[in-house]
Backbone of each chain as nested JSON, in Angstrom:
{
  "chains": [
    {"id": "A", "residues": [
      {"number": 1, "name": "UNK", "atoms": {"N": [27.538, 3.524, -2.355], "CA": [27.542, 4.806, -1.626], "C": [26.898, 5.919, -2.45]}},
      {"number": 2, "name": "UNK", "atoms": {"N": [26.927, 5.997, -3.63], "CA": [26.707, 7.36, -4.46], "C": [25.368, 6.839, -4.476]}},
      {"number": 3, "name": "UNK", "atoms": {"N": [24.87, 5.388, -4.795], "CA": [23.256, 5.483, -4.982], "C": [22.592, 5.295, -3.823]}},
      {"number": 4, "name": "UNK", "atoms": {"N": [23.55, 5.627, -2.731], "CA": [22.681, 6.022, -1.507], "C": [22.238, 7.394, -1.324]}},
      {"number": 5, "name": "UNK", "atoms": {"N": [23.331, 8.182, -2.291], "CA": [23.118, 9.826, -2.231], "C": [22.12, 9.982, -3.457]}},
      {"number": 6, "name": "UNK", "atoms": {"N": [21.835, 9.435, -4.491], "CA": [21.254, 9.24, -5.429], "C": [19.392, 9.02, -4.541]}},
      {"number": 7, "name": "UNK", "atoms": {"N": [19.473, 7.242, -3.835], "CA": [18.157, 7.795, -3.206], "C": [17.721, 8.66, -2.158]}},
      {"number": 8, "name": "UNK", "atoms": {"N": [18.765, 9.502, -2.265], "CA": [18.646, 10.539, -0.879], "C": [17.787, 11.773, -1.317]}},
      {"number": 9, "name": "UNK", "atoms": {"N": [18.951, 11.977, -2.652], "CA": [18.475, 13.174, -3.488], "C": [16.82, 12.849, -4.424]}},
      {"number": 10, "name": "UNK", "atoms": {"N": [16.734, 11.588, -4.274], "CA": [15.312, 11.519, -4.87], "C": [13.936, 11.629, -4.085]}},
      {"number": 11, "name": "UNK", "atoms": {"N": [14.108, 11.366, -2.449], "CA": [13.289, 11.236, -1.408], "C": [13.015, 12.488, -1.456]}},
      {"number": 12, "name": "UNK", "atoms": {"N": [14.125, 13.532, -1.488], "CA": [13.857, 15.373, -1.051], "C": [13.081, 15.521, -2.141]}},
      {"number": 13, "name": "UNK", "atoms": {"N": [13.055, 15.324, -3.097], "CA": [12.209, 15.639, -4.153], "C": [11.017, 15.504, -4.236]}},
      {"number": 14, "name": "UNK", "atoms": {"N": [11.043, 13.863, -3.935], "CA": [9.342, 13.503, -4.194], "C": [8.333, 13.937, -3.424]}},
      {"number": 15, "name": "UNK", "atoms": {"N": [9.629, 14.779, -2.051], "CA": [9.113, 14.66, -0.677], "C": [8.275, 15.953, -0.648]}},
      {"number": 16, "name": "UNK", "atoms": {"N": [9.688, 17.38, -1.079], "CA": [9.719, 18.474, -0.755], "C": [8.614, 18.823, -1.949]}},
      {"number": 17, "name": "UNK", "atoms": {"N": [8.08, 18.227, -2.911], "CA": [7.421, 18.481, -3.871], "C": [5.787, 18.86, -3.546]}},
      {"number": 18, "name": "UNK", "atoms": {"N": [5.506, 18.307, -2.275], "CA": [4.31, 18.655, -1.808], "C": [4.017, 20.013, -1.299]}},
      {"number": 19, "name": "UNK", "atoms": {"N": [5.412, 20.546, -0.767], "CA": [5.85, 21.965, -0.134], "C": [5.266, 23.289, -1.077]}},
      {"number": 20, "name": "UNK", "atoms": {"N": [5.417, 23.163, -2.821], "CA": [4.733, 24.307, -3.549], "C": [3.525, 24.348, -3.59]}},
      {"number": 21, "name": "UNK", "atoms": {"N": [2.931, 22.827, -3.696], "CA": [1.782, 23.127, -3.97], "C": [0.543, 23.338, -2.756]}},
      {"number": 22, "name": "UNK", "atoms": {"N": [0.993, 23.324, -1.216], "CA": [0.769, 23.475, -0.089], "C": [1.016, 25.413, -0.225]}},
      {"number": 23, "name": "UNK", "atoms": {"N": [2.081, 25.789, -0.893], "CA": [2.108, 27.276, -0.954], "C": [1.627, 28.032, -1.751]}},
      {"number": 24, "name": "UNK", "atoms": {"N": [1.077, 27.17, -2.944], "CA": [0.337, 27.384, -3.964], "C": [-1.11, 27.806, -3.537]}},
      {"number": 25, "name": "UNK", "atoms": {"N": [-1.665, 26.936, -2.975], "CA": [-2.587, 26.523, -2.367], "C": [-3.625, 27.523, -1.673]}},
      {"number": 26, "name": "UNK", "atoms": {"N": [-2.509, 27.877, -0.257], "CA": [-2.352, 28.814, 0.636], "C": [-2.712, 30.567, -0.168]}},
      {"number": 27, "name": "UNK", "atoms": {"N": [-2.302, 30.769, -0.698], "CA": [-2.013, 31.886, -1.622], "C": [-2.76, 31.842, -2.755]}},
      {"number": 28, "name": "UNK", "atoms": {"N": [-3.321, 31.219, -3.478], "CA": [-4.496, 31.176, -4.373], "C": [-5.842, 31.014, -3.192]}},
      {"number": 29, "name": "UNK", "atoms": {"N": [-5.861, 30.385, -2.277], "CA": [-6.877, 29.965, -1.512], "C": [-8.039, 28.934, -2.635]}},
      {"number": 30, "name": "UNK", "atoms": {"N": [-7.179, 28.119, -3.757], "CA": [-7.873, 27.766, -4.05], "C": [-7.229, 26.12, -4.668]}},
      {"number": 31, "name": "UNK", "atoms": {"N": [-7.61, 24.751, -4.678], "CA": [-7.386, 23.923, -4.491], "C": [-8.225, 22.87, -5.301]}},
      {"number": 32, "name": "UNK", "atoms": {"N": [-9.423, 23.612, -6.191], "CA": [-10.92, 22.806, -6.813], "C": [-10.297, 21.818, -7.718]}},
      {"number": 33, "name": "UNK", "atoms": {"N": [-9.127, 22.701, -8.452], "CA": [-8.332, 21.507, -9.517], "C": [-7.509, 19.968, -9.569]}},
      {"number": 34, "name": "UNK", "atoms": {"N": [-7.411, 20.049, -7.953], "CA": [-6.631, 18.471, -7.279], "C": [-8.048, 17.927, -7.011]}},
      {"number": 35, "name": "UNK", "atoms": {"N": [-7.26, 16.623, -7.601], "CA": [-8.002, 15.121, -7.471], "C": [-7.961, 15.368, -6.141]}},
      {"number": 36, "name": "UNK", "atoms": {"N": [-9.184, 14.724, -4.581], "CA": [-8.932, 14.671, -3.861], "C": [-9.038, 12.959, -4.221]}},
      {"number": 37, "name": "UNK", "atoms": {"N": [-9.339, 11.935, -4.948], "CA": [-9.258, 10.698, -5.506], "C": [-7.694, 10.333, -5.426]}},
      {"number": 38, "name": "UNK", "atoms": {"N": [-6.817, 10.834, -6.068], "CA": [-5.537, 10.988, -6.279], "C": [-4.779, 10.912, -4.622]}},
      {"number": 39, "name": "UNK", "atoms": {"N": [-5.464, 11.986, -3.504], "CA": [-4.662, 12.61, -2.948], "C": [-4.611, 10.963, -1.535]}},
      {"number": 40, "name": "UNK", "atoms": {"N": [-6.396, 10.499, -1.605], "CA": [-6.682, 9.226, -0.816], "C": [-5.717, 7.938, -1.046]}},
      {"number": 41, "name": "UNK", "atoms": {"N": [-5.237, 7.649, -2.789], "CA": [-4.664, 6.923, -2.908], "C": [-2.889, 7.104, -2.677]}},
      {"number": 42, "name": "UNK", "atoms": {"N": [-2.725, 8.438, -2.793], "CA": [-1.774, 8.856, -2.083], "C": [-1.621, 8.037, -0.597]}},
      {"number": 43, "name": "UNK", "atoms": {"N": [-2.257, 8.815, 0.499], "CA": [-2.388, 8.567, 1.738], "C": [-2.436, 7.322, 1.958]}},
      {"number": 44, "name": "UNK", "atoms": {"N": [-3.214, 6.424, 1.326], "CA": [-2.753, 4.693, 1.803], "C": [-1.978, 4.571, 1.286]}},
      {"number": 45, "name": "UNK", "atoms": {"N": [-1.107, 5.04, 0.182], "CA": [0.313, 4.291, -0.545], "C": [1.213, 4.563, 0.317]}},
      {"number": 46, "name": "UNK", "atoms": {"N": [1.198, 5.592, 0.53], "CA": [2.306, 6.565, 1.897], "C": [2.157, 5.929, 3.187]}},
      {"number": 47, "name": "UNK", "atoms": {"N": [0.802, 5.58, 3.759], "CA": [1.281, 4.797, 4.771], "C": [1.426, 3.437, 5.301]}},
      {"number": 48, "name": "UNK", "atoms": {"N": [1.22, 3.047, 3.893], "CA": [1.619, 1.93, 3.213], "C": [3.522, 1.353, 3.626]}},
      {"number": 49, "name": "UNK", "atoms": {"N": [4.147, 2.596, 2.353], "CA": [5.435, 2.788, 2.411], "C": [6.093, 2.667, 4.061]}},
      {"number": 50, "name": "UNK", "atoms": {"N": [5.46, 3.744, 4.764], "CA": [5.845, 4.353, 6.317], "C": [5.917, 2.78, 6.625]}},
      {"number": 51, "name": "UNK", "atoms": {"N": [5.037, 1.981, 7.037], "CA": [4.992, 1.127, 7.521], "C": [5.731, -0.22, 7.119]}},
      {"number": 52, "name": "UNK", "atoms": {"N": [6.294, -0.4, 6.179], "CA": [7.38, -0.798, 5.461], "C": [8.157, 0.054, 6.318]}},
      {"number": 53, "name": "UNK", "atoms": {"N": [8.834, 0.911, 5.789], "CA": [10.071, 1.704, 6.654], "C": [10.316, 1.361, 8.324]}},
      {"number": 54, "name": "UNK", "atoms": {"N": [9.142, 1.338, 8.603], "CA": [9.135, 1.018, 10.367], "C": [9.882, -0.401, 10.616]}},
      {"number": 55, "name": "UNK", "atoms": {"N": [8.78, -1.273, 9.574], "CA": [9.685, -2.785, 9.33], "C": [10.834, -3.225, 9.252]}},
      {"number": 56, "name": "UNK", "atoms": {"N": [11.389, -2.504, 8.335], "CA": [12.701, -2.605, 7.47], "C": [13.831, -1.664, 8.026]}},
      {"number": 57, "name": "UNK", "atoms": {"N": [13.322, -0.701, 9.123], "CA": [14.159, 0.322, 9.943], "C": [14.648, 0.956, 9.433]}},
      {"number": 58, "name": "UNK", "atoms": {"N": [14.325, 1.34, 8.164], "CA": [15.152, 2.585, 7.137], "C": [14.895, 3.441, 7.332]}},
      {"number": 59, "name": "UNK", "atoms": {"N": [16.006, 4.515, 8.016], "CA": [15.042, 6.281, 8.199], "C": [14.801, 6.777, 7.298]}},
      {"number": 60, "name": "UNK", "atoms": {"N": [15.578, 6.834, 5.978], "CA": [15.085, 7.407, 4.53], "C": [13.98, 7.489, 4.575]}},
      {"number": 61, "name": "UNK", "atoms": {"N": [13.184, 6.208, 4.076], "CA": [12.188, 5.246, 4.015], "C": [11.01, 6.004, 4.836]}},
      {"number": 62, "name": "UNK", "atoms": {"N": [11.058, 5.902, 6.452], "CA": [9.935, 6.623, 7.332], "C": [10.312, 7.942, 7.622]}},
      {"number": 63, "name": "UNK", "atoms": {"N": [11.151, 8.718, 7.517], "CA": [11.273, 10.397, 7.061], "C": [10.626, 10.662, 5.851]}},
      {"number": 64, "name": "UNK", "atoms": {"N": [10.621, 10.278, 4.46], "CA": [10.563, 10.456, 3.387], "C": [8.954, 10.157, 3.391]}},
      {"number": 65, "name": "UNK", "atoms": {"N": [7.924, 9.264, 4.378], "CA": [7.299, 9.255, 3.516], "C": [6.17, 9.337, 4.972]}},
      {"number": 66, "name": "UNK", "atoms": {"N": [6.699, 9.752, 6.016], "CA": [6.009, 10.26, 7.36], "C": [5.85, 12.089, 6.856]}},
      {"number": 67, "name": "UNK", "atoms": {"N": [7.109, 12.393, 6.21], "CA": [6.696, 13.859, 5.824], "C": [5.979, 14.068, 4.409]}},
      {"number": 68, "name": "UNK", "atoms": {"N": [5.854, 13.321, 3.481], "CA": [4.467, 13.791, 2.861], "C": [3.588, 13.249, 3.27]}},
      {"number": 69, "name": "UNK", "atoms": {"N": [3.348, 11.859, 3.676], "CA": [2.164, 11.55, 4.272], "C": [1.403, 13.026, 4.573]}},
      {"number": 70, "name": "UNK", "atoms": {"N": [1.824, 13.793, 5.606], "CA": [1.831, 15.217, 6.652], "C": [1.369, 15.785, 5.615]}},
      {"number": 71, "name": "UNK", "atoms": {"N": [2.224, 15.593, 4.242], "CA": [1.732, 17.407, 3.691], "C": [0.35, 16.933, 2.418]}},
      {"number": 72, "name": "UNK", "atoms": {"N": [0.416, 15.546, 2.544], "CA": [-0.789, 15.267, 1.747], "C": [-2.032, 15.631, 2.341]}},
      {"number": 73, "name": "UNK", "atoms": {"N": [-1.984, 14.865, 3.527], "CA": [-3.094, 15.075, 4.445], "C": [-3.77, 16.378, 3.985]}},
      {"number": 74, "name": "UNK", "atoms": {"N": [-2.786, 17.477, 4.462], "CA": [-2.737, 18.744, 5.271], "C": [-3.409, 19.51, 3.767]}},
      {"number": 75, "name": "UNK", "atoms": {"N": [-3.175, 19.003, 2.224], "CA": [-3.601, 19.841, 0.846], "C": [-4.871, 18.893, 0.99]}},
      {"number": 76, "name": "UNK", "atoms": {"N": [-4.99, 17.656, 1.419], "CA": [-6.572, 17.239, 1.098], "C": [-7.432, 18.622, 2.049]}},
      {"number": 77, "name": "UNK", "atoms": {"N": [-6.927, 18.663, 3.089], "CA": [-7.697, 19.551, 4.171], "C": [-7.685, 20.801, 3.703]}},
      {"number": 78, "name": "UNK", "atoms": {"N": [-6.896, 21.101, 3.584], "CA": [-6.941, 22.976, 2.556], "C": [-7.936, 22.668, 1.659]}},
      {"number": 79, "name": "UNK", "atoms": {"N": [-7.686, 21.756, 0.646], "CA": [-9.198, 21.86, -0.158], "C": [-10.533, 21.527, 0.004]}},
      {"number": 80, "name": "UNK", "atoms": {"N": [-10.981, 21.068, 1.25], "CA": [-12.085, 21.039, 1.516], "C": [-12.712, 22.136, 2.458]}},
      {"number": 81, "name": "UNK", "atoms": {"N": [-11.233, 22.708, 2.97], "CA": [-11.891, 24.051, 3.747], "C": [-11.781, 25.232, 3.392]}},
      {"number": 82, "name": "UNK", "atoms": {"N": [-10.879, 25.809, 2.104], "CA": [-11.465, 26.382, 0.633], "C": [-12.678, 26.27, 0.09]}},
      {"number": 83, "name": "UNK", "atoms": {"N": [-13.047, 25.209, 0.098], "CA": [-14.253, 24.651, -0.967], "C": [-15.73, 25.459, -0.023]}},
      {"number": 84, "name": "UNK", "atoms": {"N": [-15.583, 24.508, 1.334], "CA": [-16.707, 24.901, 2.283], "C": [-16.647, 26.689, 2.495]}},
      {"number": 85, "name": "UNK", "atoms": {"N": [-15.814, 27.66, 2.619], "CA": [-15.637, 28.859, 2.571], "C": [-16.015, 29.589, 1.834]}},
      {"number": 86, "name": "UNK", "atoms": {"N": [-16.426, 29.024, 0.412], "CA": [-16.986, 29.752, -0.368], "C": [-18.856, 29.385, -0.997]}}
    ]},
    {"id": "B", "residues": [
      {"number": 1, "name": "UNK", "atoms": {"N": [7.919, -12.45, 2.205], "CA": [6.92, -12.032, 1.691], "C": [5.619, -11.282, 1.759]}},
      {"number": 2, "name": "UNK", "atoms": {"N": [5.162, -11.46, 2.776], "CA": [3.753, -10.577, 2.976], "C": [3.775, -9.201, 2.851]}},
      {"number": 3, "name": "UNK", "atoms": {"N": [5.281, -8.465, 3.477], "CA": [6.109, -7.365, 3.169], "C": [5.941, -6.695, 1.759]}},
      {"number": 4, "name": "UNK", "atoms": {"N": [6.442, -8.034, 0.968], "CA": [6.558, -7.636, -0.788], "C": [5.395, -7.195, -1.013]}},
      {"number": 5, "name": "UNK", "atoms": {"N": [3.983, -7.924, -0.604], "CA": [2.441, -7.877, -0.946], "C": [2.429, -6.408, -0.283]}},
      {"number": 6, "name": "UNK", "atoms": {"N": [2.71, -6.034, 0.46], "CA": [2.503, -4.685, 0.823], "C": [3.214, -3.871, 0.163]}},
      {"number": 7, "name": "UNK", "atoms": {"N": [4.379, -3.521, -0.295], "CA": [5.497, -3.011, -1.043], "C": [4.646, -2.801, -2.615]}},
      {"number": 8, "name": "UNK", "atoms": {"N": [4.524, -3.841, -3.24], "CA": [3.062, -4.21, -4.36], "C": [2.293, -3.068, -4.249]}},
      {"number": 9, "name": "UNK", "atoms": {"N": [0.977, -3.438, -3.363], "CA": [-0.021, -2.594, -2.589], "C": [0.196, -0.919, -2.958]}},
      {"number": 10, "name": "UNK", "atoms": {"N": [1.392, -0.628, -1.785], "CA": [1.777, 0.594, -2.027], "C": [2.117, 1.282, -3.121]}},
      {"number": 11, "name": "UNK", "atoms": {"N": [2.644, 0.529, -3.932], "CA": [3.185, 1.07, -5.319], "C": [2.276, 1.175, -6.041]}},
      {"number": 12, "name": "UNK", "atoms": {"N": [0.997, 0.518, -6.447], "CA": [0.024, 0.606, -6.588], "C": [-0.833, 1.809, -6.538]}},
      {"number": 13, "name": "UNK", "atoms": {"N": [-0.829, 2.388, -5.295], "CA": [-1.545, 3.074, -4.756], "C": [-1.08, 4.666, -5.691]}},
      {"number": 14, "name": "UNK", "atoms": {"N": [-0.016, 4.781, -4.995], "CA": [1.072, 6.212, -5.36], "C": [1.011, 6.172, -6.47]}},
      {"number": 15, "name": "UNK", "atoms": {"N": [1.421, 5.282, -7.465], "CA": [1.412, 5.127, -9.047], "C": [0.243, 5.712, -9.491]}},
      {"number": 16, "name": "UNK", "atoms": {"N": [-0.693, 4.878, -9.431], "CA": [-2.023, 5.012, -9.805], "C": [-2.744, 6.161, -9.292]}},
      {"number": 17, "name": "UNK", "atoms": {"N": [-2.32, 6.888, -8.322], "CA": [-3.115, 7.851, -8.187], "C": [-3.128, 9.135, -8.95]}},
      {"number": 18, "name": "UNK", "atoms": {"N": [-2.593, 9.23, -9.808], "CA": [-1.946, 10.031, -10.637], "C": [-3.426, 9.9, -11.702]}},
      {"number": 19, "name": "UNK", "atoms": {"N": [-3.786, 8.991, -11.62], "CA": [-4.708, 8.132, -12.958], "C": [-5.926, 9.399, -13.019]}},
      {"number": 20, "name": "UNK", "atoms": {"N": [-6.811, 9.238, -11.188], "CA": [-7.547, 10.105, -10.967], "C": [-7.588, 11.594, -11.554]}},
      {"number": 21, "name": "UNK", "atoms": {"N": [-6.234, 12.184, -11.472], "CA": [-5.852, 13.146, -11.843], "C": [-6.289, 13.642, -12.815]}},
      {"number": 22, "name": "UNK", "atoms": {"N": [-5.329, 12.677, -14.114], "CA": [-5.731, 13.138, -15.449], "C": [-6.889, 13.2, -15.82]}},
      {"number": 23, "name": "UNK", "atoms": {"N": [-8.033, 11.976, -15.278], "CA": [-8.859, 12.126, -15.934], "C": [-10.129, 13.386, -15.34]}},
      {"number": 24, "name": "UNK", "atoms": {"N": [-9.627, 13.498, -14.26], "CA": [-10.105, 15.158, -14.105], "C": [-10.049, 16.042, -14.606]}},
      {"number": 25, "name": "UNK", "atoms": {"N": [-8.828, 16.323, -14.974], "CA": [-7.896, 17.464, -15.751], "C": [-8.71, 17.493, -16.707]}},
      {"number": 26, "name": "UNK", "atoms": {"N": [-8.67, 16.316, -17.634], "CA": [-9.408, 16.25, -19.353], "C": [-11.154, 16.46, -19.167]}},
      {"number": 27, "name": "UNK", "atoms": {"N": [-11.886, 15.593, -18.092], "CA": [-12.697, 16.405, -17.635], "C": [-13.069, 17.773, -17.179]}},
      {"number": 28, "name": "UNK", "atoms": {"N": [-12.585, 18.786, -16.556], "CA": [-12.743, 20.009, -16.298], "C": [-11.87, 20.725, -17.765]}},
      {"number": 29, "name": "UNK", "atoms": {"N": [-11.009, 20.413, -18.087], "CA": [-10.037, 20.985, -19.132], "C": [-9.709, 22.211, -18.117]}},
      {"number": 30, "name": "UNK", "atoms": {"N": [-9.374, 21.717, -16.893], "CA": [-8.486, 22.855, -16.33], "C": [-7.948, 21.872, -14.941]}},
      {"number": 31, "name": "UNK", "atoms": {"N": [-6.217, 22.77, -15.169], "CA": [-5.836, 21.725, -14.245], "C": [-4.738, 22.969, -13.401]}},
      {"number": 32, "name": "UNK", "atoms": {"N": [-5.233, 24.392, -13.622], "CA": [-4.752, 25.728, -12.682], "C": [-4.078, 25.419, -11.525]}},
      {"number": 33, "name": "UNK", "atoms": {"N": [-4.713, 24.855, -10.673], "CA": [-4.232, 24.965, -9.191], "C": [-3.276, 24.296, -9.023]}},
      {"number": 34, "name": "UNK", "atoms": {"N": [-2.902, 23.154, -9.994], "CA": [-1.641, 22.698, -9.236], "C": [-0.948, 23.149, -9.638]}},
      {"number": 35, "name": "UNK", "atoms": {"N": [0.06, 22.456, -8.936], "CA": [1.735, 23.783, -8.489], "C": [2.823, 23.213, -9.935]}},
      {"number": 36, "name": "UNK", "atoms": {"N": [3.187, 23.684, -10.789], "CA": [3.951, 22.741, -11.865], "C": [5.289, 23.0, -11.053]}},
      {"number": 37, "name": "UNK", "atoms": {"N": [5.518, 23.476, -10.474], "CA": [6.734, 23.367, -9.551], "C": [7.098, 21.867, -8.203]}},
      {"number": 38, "name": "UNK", "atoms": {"N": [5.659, 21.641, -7.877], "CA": [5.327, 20.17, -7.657], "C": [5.991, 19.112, -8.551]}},
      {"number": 39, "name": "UNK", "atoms": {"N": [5.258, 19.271, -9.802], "CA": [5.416, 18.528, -10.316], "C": [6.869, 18.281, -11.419]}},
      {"number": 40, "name": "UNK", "atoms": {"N": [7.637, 19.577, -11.41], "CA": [8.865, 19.61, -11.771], "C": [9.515, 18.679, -10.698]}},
      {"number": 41, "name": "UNK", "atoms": {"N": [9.502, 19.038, -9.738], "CA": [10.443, 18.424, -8.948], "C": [9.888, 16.64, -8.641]}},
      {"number": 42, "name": "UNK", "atoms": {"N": [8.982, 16.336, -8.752], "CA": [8.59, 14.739, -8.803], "C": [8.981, 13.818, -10.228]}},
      {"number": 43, "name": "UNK", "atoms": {"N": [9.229, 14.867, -11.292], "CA": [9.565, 14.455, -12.34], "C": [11.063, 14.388, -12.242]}},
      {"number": 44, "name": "UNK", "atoms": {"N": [11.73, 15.373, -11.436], "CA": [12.992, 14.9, -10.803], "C": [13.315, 13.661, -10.184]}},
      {"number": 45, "name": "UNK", "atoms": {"N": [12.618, 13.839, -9.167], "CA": [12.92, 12.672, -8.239], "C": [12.201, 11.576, -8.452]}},
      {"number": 46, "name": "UNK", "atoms": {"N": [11.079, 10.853, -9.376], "CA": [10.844, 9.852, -10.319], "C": [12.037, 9.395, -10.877]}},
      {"number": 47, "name": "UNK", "atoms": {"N": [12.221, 10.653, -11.986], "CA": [13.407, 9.887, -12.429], "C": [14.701, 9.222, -11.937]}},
      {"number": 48, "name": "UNK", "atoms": {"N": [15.052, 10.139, -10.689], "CA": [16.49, 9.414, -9.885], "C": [15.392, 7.766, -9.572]}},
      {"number": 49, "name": "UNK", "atoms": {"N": [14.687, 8.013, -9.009], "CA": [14.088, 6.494, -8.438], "C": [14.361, 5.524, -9.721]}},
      {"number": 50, "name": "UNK", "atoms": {"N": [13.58, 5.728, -10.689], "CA": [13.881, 4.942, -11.855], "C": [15.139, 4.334, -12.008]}},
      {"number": 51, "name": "UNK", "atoms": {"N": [16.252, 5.466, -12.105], "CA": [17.637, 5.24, -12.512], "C": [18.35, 4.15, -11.664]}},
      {"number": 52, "name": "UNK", "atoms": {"N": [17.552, 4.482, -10.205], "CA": [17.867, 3.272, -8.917], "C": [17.511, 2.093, -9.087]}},
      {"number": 53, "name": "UNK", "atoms": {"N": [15.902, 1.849, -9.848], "CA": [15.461, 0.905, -10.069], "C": [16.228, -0.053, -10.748]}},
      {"number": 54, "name": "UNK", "atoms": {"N": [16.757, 0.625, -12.187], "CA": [17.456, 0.182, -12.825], "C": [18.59, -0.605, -12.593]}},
      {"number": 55, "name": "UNK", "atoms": {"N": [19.329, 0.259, -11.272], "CA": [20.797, -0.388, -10.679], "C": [20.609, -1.289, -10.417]}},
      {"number": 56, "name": "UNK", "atoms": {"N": [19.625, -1.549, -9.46], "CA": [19.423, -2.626, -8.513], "C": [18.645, -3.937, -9.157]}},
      {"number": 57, "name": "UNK", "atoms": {"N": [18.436, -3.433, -10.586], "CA": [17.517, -4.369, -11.453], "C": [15.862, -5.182, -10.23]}},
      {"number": 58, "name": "UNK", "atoms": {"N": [15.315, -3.884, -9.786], "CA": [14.51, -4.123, -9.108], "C": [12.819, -3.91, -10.203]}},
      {"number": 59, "name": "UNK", "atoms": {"N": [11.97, -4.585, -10.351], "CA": [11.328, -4.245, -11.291], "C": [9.772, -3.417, -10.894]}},
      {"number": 60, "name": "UNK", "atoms": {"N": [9.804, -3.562, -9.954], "CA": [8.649, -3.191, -9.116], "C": [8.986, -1.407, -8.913]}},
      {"number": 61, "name": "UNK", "atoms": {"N": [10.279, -1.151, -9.065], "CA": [10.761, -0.091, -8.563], "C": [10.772, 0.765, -9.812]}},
      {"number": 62, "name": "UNK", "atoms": {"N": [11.246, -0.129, -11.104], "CA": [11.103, 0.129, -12.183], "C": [9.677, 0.505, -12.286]}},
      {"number": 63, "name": "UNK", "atoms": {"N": [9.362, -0.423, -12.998], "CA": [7.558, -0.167, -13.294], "C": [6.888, 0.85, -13.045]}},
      {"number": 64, "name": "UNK", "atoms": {"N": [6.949, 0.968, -11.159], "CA": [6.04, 2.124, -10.625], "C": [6.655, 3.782, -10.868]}},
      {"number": 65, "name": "UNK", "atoms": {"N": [7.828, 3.818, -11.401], "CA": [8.801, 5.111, -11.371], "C": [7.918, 5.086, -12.56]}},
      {"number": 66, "name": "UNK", "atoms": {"N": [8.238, 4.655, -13.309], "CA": [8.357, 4.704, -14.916], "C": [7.092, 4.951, -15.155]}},
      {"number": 67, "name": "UNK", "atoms": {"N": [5.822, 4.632, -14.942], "CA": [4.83, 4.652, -14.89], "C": [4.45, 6.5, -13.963]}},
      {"number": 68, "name": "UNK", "atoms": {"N": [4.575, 6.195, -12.961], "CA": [4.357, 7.605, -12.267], "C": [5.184, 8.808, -13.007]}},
      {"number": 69, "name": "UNK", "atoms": {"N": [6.156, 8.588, -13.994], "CA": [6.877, 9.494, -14.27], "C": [6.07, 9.994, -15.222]}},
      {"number": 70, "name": "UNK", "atoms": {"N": [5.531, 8.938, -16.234], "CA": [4.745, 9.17, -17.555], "C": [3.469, 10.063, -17.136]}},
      {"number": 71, "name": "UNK", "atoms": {"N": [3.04, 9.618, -15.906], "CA": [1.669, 10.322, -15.432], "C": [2.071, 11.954, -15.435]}},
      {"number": 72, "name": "UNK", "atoms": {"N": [3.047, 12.163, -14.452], "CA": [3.549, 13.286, -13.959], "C": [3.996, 14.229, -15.509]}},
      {"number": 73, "name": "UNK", "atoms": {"N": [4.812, 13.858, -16.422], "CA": [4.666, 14.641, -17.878], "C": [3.514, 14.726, -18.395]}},
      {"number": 74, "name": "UNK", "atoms": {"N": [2.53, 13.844, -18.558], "CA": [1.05, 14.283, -19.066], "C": [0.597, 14.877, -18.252]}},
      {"number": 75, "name": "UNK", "atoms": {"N": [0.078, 15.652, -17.228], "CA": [-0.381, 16.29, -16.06], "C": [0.604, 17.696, -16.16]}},
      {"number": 76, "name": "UNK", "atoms": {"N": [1.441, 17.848, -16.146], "CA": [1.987, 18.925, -16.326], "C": [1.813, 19.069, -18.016]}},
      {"number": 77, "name": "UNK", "atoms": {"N": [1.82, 18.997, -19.024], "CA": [1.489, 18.978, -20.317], "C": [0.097, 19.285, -20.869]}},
      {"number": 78, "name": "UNK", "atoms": {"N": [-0.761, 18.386, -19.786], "CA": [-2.219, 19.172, -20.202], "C": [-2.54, 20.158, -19.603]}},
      {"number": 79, "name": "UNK", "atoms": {"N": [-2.117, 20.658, -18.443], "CA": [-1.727, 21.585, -17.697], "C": [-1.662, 22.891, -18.348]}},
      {"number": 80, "name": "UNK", "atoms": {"N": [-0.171, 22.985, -18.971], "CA": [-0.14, 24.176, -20.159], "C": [-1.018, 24.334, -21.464]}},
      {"number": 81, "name": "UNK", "atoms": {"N": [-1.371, 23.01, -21.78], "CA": [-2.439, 23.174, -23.121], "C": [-3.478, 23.472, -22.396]}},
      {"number": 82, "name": "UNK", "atoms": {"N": [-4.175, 23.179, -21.616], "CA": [-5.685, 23.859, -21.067], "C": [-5.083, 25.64, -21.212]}},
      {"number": 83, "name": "UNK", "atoms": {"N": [-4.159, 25.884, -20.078], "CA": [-3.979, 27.054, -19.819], "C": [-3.978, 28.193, -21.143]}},
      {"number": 84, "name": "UNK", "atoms": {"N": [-2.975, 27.593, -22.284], "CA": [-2.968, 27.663, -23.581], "C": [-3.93, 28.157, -24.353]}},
      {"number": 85, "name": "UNK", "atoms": {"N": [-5.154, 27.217, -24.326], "CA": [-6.653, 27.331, -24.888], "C": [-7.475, 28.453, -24.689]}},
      {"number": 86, "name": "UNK", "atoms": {"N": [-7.092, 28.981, -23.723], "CA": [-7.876, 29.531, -22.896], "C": [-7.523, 31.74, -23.264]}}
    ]}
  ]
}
C-alpha cells in the first residue's frame, strides 16, 4: 500500500515536471537550449509507456504518461515556434 | 513477453534521451532555458522510482531510474557551471 503511494508520489513528479519548464518557456519566449533530440526520444518512450498502460489497465501508468506525453509535445512546439518568430 | 520488449524499448528511449541533452549543453556551454525546477522535481521522482525499483527487485526499473537520475544531476550541474562562467 505505501509503495503504491510511493509510485503515486513519483508519477506527479516526473509528470508535473514538464509544467515549469512549459512556464519557463512561455515567459522567456525562449526554448533554443532544449534538445529537441531528447524531447523525440521522449515522445516514443512516453508512448511507448501509454501503450503498455492501456495493456496492463493501470491508470497511474496511462494518466502519468498520456499527460506528459501532452506537455512534451506541446515544449517541442513552443520551440520551434519561438525559433521561426524570430 | 513482447510487452517486456516494449517496456525495454521504452526505457530506453526516456533514459537515453537525456544523452542528447548533455551533449548539447557541453556543446553550446549553455544550458539557460531549461527550467532547474523541472529538473528538481524529476530528480525527485527518479529517485522514488529507483527506491521502487529496488522493492520490487525489478532491474529494468532499476537501471533506467538510476541511469536517468545520473543524467538529470549532470544537466542541472552543468547548468550552473555554464551560468557560473559566464
Amino acid at each position: 500500500m505505501e509503495w503504491k503511494v510511493i509510485g503515486i508520489i513519483a508519477a506527479i513528479c516526473t509528470t508535473s515536471g514538464f509544467i515549469p519548464q512549459i512556464i519557463r518557456g512561455i515567459r522567456t519566449k525562449r526554448l533554443d537550449d532544449i534538445s529537441p533530440v531528447m524531447y523525440i526520444l521522449l515522445i516514443v518512450g512516453l508512448s511507448l509507456w501509454l501503450s503498455y498502460g492501456i495493456h496492463i489497465k493501470d491508470m497511474i501508468i496511462i494518466v502519468a504518461n498520456a499527460a506528459a506525453l501532452a506537455f512534451s509535445l506541446f515544449i517541442i512546439f513552443l520551440r520551434f515556434k519561438y525559433m521561426k518568430q524570430r
